[in-house]
N, C-alpha and C positions, 0 to 999 in steps of 0.2 A: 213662850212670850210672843206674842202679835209683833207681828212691824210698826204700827201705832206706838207700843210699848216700848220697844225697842228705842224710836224716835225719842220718843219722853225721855226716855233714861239718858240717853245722848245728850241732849240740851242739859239735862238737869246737872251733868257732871260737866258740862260745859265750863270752862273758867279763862277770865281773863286776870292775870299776874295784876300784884295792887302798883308796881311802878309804871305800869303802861298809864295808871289812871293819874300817875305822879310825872308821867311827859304829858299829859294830856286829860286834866281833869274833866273836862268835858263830851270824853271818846266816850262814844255807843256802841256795840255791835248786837246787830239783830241777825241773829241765827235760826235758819228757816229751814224741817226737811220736807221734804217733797218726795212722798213714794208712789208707787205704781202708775209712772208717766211710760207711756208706751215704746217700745225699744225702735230703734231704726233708725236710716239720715234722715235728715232735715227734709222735709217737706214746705208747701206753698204756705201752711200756714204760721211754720216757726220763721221761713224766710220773712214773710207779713207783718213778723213780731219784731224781726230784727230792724227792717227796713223802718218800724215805729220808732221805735227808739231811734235810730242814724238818725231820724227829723228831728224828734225832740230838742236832739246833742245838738243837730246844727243853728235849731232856730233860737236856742241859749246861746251859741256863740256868734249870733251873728247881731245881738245886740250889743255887745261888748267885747275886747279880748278877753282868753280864758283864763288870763290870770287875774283880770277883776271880779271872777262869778264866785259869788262869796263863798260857795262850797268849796271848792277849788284852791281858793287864796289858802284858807285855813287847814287843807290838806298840804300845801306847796310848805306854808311855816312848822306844820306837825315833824316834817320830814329834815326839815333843817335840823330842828330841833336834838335829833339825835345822829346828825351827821351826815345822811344825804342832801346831795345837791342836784334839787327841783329839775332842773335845766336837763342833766343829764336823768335823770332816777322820776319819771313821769308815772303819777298814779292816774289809774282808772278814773275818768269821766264819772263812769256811776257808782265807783267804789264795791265792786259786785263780785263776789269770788265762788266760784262754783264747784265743787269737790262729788266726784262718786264716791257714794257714802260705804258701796258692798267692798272698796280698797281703804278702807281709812281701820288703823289699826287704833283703837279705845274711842275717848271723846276728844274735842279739838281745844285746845288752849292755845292763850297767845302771851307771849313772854317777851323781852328780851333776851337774845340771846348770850351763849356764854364766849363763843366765838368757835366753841368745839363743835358745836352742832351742824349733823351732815344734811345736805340738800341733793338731790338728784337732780340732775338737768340732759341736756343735750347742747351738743357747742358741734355745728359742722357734721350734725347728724348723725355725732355717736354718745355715749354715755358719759355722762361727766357729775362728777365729786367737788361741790363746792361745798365752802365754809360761810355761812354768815358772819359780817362781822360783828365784834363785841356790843352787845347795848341795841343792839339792830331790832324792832320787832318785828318775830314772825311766828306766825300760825304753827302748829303742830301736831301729831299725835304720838302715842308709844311707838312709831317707827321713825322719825324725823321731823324733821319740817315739810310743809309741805306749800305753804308761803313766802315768799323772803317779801320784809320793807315792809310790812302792813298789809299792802295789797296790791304791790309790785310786778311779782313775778311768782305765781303758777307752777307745783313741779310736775312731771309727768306724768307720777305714778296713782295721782289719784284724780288723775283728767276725766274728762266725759269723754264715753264712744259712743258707738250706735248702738250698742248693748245695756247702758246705764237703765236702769230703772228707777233709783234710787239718788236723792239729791241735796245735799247740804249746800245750800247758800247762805253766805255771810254777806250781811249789808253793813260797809261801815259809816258811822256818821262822827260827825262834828260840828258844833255849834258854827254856823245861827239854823245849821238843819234841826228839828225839831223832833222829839219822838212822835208824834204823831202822823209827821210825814216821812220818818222812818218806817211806820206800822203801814201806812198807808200804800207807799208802795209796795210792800211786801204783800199786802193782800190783794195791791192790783197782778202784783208776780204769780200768787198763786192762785187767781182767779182764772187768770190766763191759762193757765197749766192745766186745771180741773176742766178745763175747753175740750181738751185733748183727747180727754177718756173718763169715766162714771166710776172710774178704781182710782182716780189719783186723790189724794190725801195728804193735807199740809198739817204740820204743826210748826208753830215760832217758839222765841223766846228774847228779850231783850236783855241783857248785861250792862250793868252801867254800875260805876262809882260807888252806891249804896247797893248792889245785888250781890 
């Protein structure tokens, strides 16, 4: 099977649980993979990429505080909703989750959780076993979680290094974002990408409500 096919098969078994869509009738997530992006550290022009975005983020909030930018506001009430508090428990800006795809064990679902479920982390720079709590959403595959909160916190084991070649990003969205400007960044994401090298190769998928 091709890594193309692979990718397919991935999205296709991709699944979001139907009470995420019963906290959040209006959640999106656009799941995007990205192969044959060239391995190494960051260079002038991923710095270039990141330095774009940091403008974007600040010339958003310099019209307003960030908790009036309607994206934002409706992420801060999603999260109350099942029990974090915004204040302390801060999502991502661009809602953007990034996972090495050659560590993830099956395809990725997002549940709530049962409160059993294990999380890997780091605390003080050693290994550490956290529990999700009950009703929590987070990301997952056949080995864990690998998300806590939606789109919170990140576990180690399926991080990016210089070695990734291979790239599952999840966009999440919330009304009044749009699927279209869902789609749309994702193809500005992997336009970006295909800059890189004549081998990189995207596929998406969108999950929503009726999919």
């Amino acid at each position: 099977m091709s890594g193309t096919q692979e990718a397919q098969k991935l999205l296709k078994n991709a699944h979001v649980a139907p009470e995420i869509f019963e906290l959040r009738p209006d959640y999106r997530a656009l799941l995007m993979v990205v192969e044959g992006i060239p391995t190494g550290p960051s260079d002038d022009f991923s710095e270039a990429l990141l330095s774009e975005a940091e403008n974007s983020a600040k010339d958003k909030l310099s019209h307003c505080p960030v908790t009036e930018i309607p994206h934002i506001a409706a992420w801060r009430e999603a999260y109350k909703a099942f029990g974090a508090k915004p204040q302390k428990t801060r999502n991502s800006l661009e809602a953007l989750t990034r996972e090495d795809l050659d560590k993830y064990d099956g395809s990725p679902v997002l549940v709530r959780a049962t409160g059993n479920e294990e999380f890997e982390t780091f605390s003080g720079g050693k290994p550490q076993t956290e529990h999700a709590a009950p009703g929590e959403p987070v990301w997952r595959d056949d080995s864990g979680i690998t998300c806590r909160r939606w789109n919170w916190r990140q576990g180690p084991r399926t991080a990016l290094t210089d070695d990734t070649s291979r790239v599952l990003f999840i966009l999440d969205a919330l009304e009044p974002l749009t699927d279209d400007v869902l789609t749309q960044a994702a193809d500005e994401l992997a336009s970006a990408l295909k800059s890189l090298s004549p081998e990189v190769q995207a596929v998406h998928r969108i999950i929503g409500p009726s999919v």
